[in-house]
Structure formats: C-alpha cells, structure tokens
VOVEXMAR-55538 format. One record per residue (C-alpha): residue number from 1; residue in one letter; z, y, x. Coordinates in Angstrom, 3 decimals. Each point is the difference from the previous one (the first is absolute). Layout:
<sites>
[site NUM,"a",[Z,Y,X]]
...
</sites>
This chain:
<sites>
[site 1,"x",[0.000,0.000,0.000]]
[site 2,"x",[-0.612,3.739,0.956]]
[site 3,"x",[2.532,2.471,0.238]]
[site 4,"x",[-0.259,3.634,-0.417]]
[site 5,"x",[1.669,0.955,3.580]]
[site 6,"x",[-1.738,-2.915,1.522]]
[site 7,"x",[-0.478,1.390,3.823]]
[site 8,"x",[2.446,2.592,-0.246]]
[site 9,"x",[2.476,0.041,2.504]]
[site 10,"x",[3.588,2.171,-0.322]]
[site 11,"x",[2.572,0.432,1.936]]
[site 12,"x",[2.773,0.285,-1.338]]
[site 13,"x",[2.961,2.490,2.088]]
[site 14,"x",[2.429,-0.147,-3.191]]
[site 15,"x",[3.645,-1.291,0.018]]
[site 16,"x",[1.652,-0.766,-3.399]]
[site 17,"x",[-0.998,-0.036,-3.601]]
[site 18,"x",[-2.980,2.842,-0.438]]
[site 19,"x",[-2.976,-0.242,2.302]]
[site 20,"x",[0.723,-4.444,0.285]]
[site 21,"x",[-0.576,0.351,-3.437]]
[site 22,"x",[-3.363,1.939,-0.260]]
[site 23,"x",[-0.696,-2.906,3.243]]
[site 24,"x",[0.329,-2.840,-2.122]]
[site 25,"x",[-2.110,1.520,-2.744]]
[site 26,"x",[-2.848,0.473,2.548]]
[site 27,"x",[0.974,-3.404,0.547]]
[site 28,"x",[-0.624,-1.013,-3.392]]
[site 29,"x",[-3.487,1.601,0.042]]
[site 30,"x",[-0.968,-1.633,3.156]]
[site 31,"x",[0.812,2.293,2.870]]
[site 32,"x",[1.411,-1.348,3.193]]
[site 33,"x",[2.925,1.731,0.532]]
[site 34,"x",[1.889,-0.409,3.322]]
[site 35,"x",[3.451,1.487,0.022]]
[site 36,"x",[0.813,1.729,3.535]]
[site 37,"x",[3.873,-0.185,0.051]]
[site 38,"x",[2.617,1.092,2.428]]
[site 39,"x",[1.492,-2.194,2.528]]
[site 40,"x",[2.798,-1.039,-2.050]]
[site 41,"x",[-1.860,-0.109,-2.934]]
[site 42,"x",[-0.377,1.357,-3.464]]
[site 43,"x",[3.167,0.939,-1.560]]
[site 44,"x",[-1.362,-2.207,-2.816]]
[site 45,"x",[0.785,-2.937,1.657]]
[site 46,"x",[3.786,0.492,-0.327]]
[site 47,"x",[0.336,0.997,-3.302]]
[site 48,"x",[1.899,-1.501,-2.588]]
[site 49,"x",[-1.619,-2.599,-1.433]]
[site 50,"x",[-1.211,-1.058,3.359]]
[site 51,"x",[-2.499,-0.891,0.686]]
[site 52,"x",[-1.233,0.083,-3.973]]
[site 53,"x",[-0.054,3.670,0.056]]
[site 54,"x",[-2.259,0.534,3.504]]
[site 55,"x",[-2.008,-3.031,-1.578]]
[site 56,"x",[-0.648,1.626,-3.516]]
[site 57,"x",[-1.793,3.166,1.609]]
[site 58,"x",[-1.781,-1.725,3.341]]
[site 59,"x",[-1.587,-3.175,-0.761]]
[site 60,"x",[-2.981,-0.747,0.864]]
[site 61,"x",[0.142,2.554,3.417]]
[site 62,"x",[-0.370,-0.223,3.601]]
[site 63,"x",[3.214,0.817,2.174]]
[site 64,"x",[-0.805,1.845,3.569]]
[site 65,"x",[2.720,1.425,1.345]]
[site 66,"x",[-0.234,3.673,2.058]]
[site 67,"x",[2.164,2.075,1.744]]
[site 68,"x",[-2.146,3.183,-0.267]]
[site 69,"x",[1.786,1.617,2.561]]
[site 70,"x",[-0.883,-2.519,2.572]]
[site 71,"x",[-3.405,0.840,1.639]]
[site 72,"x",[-1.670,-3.469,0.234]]
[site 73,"x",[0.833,-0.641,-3.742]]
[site 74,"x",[-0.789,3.440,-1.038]]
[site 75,"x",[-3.408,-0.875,1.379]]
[site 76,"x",[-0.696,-3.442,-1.786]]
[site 77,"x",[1.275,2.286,-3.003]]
[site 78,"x",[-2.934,2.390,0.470]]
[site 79,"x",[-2.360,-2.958,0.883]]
[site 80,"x",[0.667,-1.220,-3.270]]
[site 81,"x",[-0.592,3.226,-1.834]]
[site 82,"x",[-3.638,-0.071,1.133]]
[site 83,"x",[-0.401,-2.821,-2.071]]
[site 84,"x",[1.930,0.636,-3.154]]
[site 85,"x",[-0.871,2.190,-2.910]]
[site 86,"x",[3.749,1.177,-1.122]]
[site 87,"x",[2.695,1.055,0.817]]
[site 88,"x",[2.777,-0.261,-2.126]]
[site 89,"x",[3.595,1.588,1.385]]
[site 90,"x",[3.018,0.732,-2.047]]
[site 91,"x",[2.281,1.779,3.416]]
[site 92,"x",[1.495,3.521,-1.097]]
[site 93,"x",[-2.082,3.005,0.924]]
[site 94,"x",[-0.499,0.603,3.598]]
[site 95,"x",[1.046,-3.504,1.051]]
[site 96,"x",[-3.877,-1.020,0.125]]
[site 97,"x",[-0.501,2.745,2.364]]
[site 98,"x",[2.891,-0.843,2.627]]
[site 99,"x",[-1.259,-3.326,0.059]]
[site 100,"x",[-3.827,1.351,1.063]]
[site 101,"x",[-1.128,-2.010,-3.484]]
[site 102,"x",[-0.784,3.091,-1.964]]
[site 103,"x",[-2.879,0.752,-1.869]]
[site 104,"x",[-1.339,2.809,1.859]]
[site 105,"x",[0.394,-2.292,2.825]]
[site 106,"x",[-1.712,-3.205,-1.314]]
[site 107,"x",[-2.711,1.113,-2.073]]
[site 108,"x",[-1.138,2.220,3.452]]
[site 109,"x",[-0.892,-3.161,1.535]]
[site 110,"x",[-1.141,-2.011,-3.588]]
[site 111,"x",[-0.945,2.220,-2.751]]
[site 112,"x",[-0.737,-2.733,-2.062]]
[site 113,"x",[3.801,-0.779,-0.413]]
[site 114,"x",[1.605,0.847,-2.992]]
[site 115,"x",[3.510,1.118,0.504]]
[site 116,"x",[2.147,-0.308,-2.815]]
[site 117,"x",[4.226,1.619,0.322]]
[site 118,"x",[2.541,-1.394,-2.409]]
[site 119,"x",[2.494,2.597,-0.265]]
[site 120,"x",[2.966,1.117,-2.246]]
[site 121,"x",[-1.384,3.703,-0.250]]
[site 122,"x",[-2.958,0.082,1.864]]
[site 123,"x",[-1.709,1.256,3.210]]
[site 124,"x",[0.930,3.972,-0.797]]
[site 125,"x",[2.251,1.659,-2.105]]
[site 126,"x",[3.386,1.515,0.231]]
[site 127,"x",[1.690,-3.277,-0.587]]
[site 128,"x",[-2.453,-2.113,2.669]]
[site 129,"x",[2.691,-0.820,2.582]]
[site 130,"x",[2.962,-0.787,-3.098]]
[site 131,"x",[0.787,-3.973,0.226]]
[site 132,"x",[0.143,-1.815,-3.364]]
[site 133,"x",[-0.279,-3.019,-1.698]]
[site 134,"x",[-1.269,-1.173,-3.595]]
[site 135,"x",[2.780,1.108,-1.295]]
[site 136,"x",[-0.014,3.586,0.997]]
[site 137,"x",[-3.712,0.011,-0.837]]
[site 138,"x",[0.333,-1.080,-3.236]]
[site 139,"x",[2.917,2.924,-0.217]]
[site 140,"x",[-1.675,2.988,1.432]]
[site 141,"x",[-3.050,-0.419,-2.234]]
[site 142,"x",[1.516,-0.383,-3.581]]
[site 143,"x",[-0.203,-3.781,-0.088]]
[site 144,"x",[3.856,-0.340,-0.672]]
[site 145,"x",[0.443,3.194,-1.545]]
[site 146,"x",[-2.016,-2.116,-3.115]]
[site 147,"x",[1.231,-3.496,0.777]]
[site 148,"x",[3.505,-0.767,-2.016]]
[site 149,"x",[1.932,1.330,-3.041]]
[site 150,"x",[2.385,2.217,-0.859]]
[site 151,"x",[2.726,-2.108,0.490]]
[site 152,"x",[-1.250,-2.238,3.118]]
[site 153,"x",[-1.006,3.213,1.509]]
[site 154,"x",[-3.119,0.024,2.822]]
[site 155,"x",[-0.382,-3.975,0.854]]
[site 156,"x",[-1.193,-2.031,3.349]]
[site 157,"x",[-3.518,-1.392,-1.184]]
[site 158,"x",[-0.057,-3.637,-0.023]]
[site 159,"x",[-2.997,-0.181,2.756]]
[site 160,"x",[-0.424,2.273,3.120]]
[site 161,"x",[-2.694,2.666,-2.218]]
[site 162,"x",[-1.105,2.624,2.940]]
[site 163,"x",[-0.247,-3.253,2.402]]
[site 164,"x",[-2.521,-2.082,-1.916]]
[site 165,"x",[-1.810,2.433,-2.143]]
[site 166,"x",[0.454,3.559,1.288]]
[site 167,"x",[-0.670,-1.651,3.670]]
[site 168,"x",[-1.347,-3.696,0.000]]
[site 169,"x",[-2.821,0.498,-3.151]]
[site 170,"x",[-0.623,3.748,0.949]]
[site 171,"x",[-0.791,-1.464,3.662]]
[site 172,"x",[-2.916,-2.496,-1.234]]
[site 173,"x",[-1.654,2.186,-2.771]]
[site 174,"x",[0.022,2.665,3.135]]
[site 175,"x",[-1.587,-2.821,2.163]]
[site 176,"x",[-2.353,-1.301,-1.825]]
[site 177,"x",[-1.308,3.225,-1.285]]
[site 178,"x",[0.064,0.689,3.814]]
[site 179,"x",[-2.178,-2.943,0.665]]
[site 180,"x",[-2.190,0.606,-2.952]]
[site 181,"x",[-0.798,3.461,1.735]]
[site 182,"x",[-0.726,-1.156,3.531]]
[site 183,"x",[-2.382,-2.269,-1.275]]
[site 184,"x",[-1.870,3.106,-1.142]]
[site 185,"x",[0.957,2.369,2.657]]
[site 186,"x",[0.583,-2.264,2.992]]
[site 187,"x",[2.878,1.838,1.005]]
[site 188,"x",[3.847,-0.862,-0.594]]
[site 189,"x",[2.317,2.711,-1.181]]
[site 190,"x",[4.092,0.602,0.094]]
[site 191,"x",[1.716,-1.387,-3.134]]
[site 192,"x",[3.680,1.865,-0.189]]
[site 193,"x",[1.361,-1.801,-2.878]]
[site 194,"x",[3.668,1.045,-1.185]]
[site 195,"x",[2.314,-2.046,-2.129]]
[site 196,"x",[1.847,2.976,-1.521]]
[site 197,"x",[-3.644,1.393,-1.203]]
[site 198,"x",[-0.858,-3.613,-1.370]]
[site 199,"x",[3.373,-0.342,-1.815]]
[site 200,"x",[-0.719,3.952,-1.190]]
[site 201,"x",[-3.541,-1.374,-1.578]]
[site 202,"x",[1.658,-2.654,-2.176]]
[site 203,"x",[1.775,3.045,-2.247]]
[site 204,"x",[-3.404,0.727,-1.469]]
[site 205,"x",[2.050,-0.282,-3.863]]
[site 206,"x",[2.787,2.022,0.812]]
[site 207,"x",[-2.151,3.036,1.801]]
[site 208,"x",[-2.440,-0.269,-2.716]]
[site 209,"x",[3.239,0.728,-2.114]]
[site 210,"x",[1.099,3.028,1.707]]
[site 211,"x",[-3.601,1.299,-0.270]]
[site 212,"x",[-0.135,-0.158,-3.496]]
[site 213,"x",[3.573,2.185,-0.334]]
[site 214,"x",[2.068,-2.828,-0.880]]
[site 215,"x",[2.924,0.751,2.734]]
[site 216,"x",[0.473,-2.414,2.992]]
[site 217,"x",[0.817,-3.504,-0.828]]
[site 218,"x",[3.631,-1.354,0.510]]
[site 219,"x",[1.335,-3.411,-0.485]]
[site 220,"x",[-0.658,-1.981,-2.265]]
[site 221,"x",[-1.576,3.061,-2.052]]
[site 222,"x",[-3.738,-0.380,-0.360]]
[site 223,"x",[-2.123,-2.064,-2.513]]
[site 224,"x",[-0.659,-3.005,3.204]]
[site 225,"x",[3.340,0.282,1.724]]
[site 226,"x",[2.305,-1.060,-2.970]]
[site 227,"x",[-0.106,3.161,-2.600]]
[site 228,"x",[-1.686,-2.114,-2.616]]
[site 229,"x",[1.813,-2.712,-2.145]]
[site 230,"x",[-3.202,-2.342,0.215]]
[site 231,"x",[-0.444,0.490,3.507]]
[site 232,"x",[2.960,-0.978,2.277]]
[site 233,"x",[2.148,-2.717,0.990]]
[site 234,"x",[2.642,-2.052,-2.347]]
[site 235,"x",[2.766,-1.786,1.041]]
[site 236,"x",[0.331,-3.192,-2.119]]
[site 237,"x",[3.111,-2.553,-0.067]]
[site 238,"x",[-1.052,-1.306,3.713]]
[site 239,"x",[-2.822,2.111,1.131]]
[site 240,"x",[-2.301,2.686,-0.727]]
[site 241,"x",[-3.421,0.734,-1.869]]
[site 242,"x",[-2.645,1.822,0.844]]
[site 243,"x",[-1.193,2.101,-3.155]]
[site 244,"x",[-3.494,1.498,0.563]]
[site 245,"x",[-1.056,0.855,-3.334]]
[site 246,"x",[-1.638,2.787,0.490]]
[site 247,"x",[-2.527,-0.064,-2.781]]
[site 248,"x",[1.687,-0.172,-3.739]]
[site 249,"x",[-1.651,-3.349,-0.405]]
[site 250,"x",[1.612,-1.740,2.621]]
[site 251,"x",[3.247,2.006,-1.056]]
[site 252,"x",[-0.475,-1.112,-3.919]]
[site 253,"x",[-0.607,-3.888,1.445]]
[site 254,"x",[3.553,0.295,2.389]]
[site 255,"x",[1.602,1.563,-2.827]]
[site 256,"x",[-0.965,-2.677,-2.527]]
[site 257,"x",[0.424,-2.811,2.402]]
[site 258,"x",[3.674,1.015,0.820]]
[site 259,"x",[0.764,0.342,-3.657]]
[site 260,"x",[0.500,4.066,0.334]]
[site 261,"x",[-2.369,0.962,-2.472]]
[site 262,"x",[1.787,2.336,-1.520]]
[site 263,"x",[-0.453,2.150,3.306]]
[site 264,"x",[-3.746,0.313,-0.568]]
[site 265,"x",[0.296,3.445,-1.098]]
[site 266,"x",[2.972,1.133,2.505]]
[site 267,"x",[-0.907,2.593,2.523]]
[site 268,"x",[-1.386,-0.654,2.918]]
[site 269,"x",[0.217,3.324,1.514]]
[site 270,"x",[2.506,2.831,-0.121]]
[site 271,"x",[3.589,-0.023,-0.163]]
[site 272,"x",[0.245,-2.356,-2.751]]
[site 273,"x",[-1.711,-2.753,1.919]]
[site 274,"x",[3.508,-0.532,1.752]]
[site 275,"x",[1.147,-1.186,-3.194]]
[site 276,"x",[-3.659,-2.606,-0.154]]
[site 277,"x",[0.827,-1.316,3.991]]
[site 278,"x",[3.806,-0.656,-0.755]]
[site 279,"x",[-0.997,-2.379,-2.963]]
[site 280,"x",[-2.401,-1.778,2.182]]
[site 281,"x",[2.392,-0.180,2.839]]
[site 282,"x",[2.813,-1.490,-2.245]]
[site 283,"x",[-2.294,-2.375,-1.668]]
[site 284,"x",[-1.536,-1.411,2.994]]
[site 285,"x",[3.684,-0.860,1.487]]
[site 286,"x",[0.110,-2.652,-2.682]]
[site 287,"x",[-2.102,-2.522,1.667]]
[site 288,"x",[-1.237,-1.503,3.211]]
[site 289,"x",[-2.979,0.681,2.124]]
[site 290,"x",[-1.729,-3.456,-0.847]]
[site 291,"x",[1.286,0.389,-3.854]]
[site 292,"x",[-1.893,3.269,0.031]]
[site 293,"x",[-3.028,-1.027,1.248]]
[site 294,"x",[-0.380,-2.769,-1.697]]
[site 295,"x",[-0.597,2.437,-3.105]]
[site 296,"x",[-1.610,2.888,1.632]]
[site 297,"x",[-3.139,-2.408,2.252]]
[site 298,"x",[-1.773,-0.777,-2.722]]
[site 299,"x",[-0.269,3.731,-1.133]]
[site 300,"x",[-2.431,2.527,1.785]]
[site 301,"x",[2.834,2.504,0.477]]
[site 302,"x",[0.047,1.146,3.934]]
[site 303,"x",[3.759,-1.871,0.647]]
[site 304,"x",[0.848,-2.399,2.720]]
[site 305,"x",[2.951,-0.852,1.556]]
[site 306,"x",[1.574,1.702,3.064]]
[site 307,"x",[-0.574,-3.013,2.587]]
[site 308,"x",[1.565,-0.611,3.401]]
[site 309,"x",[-2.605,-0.533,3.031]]
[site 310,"x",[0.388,-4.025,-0.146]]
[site 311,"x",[-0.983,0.061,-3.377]]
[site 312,"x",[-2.877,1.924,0.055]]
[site 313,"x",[-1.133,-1.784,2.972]]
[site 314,"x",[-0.143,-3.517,-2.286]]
[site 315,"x",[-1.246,1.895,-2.811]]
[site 316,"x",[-3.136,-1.923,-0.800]]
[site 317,"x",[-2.516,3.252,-0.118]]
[site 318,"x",[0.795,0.352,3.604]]
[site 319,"x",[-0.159,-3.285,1.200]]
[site 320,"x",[-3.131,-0.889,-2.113]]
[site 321,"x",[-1.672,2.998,1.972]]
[site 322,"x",[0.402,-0.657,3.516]]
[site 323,"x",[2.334,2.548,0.483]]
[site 324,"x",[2.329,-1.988,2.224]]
[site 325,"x",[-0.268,-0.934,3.708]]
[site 326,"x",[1.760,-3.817,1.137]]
[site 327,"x",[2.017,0.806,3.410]]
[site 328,"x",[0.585,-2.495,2.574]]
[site 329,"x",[3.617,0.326,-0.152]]
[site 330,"x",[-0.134,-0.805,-3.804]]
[site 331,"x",[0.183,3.094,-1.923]]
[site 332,"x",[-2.410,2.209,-1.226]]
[site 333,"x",[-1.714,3.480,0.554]]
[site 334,"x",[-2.072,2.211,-2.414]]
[site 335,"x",[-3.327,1.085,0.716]]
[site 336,"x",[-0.238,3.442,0.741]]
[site 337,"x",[-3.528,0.898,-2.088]]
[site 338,"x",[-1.594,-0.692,-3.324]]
[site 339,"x",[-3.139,0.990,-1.713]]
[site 340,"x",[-2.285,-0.820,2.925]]
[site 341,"x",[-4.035,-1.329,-0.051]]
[site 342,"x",[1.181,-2.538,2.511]]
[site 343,"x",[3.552,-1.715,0.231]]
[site 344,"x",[2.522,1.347,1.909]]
[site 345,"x",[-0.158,-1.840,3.573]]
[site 346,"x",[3.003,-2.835,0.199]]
[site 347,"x",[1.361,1.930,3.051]]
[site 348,"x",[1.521,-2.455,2.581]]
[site 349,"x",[3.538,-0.310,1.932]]
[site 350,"x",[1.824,2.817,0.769]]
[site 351,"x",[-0.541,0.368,4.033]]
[site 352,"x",[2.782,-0.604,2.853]]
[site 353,"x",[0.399,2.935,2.108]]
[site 354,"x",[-2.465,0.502,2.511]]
[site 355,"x",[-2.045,-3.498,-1.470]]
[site 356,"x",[-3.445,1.428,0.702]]
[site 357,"x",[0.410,1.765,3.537]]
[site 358,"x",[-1.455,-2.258,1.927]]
[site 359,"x",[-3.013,-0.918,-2.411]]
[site 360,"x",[-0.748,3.610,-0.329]]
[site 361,"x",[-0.197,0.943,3.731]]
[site 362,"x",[-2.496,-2.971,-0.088]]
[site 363,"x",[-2.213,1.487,-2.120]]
[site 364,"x",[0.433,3.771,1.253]]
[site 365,"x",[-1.632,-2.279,3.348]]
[site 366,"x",[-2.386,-1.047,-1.464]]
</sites>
C-alpha cells in the first residue's frame, strides 16, 4: 500500500508530549520519522507509565542519539539534514540557536528543509521566553476561564488540550500544507507554530459570542457549556448522562422516553429554565446508568452515557473500526488519525535509545 508521506523523512528534535505527537501522526501517514534525542534520552522514556507513555507517542521511529554540542556529532547531525525534508523541534525559543540547529542556520545550507518550532507562545512576542506547560496554555488563553461550573470553579481538562491540539495537530496541518507548497514552489519555508494560539483558535463559539454583544462567556453560562437544560451533563444514581438535545425533537423524544412529559413546554431558556434542569437532575438520580440507557438507545435523542476510557475502548463502534493498535506488551494504543483515503500506517515498536545510529551512519556513507 501507498502512503501519503511515503519518502518523507523528519527529524524529529522534540522531548515530551507535543512535537512526538505530530511525529507519530507523520508516522501514521507514512513519513519516516527519526527522533534525534539527547544522550540520556527523551524525558519520555521515564515517565509514569513507563515505558507506555514514551511508547504511545514514538512508535514506529528511529532512535539516534546526539550530543549537539559535540563537534563530530554535530556534523553527522548536519549530514543528515541534507537528506531530510523536516525539521520538527519543540526546544524553547533560542535553544535551537545555541545549539547551531536553527533555522536561519539550516535552511542556509538546505533550503528545501522545512523547519517547523513547537512552542508555548511562539517565536516573538512579549511572552516568547515565559516557560509553560498545557496547563498554563490552556489558562492564559480562556480555555479554563470556560471549562467548569459555578460551583466546581475553573477545572484541569481531562487530556493535555494545548499539547495535542494547540501543538501536536497544529504542527501537521502546518506541515503538510508546508509540503503541499514546496511541491509547487520548490522551496521550504519556517513553520512557527504556537500552542497558546492553537488552544486560542478552538474558542471560535465563545468569540463569536462576544461579537454579537452577548458579554464574555463564564462557566457553565453559554448555550454549549451547560446553560441549557437539554444540553449538559446529568448525574444519575451511579453515573452521569450526556444530554445533547439540542433540537426540540430529540428534546420531545428524551422527555417522553424518561417519562417527563409534562416538561415539554418548560423553558428552556431564561431564568425559569433553572426550575426545567432541577427536575431533570432529580429525576435522573432515580436510576442507574445501564437502567437509563436501556430506555433512552432505542430513541434518536442525542444521550449517551458518560464512559470511562476502558469502556469506550471495548465499545464495539471502536473496535469494529480499526481504531485500536495490539502492543507487544499486551495492551493497546489508539490510532492517532481517521478519515483518511488510505489507512493509517500500523506504525511499529517504539525505538531503544540510540537503536538506529549505527544503521544511519551507514547510509549517510553510502
């Protein structure tokens, strides 16, 4: 089978969670990515689950391992540039540049490369040299300011946001549009790609909102963040439904179903809609997840259950569609893309440290 990256070669200068990320989705699309990695390693590699977590991001990579401040590595570095297409580096601003690994420095000698930074705020900008981590990310730009209730107050999203999407996606749509261009153009480019800016993006709803005079949005206050009494989150007697019943027919067929249909004319909006949620809420206490849904899946309604990771990972839709990757060590791993012409490439073992030195200097020989 063809891949879309097929010939591609990346090399990967990123430690942790972001730029490994946007690797292994080059990965997926058939790009050879070889991760360059300190002497002792990828921090990656030592943490927590390890080595599950290093092995969820970098499998199916090649391991060299440079100390860029050495001369005779820096120079198999640079050897190696020549015949690669990106770069891919998620070091804080200036870092690149110490190191002699810059872009201005690289793409001097191979203007075909295209050089793609993974930062928290970018290349310029008052806050360029601040350090950070999802978490302040998701802060800075509004993310949290949006994410709770009243009563939880701002809340730690379940899943590292500015890491994978603001940085990791952000990094391949750059790419690949980056690719797509050289192919016209024959000439790489600098990609600066900053997580804080991606995360920014993803409040398309609540700027739109501002726009249109409504105020900024708070917690738990606008019609997709848990104003609405047909579009939030229940607790039941040992769990919690999802209610997205948006449209009045799917709120008329949840209403019906549940045996509250003497709500079907409550408010939905407004202060009175309080009154519409806290007869939901007390009525949804009175049974179990399962007992729920064993009324409500049958009905076109927009409600599912509130499930923990294991199971959704053996809920059948996701196993029927290939969604899961079988590890050696006997779990399982999720692959990263969807919606493609071709299926994503069954990327390989994660690499030992330095695994491909010696097979690379081979064919820099060559």
């Amino acid at each position: 089978m063809s891949f879309a990256l097929e010939g591609i070669r990346v090399l990967e200068l990123a430690p942790l969670l972001p730029g490994p990320f946007c690797g292994l989705c080059l990965v997926e699309l058939g790009a050879e990515v070889i991760k360059v990695e300190p002497p002792y390693g990828d921090a990656m590699r030592f943490t927590p689950p390890a080595p599950q977590a290093f092995d969820a991001v970098n499998r199916g990579k090649r391991s060299v391992s440079f100390d860029l401040k050495n001369e005779e590595d820096r120079a198999l570095f640079l050897k190696l540039c020549a015949t690669s297409d990106v770069i891919l580096e998620g070091w804080r601003p200036g870092v690149a540049k110490r190191l002699g690994v810059d872009a201005e420095t690289l793409r001097a000698e191979h203007p075909q490369l295209i050089y793609c930074s993974i930062t928290g705020y970018g290349q310029s900008g008052t806050r360029r040299d601040h350090a950070g981590h999802d978490l302040n990310y998701n802060a800075v730009t509004g993310i949290l300011g949006v994410t709770g209730n009243q009563r939880s107050g701002p809340v730690v999203p379940g899943t590292p946001i500015a890491d994978l999407v603001g940085g990791g996606f952000h990094a391949v749509t750059a790419i690949l549009a980056a690719l797509i261009q050289r192919g016209k153009t024959g000439e790489g480019c600098v990609l600066d790609v900053a997580m804080s800016e991606g995360v920014l993006a993803m409040l398309v709803l609540a700027q739109a909102r501002m726009a249109g005079g409504a105020g900024e949005p708070g917690l738990g206050d606008d019609l997709l963040t848990g104003l609405l009494p047909n579009y939030r989150i229940y607790e039941t007697a040992d769990g919690h439904l999802a209610v997205g019943a948006l449209e009045p027919v799917f709120w008329q067929r949840f209403l019906r179903a549940v045996e509250l249909d003497h709500l079907q004319s409550a408010a939905i909006m407004g202060p009175e809609a309080a009154a519409t949620v806290d007869a939901v809420a007390a009525h949804l206490k009175t049974r179990t997840n399962s007992a729920w849904m064993a009324v409500l899946e049958p009905v076109d309604c927009c409600v599912e259950p509130v499930l923990g990771l294991a199971e959704a990972m053996a809920n059948p839709d996701f196993q029927t569609r290939d969604r899961w990757v079988d590890r050696p060590q006997g779990h399982q791993t999720l692959r990263l893309l969807t919606g493609l012409p071709m299926a994503p490439q069954a990327a390989g073992e994660s690499p030992a440290l330095n695994a491909d030195r010696a097979a690379i200097e081979r064919e820099l020989k060559s």
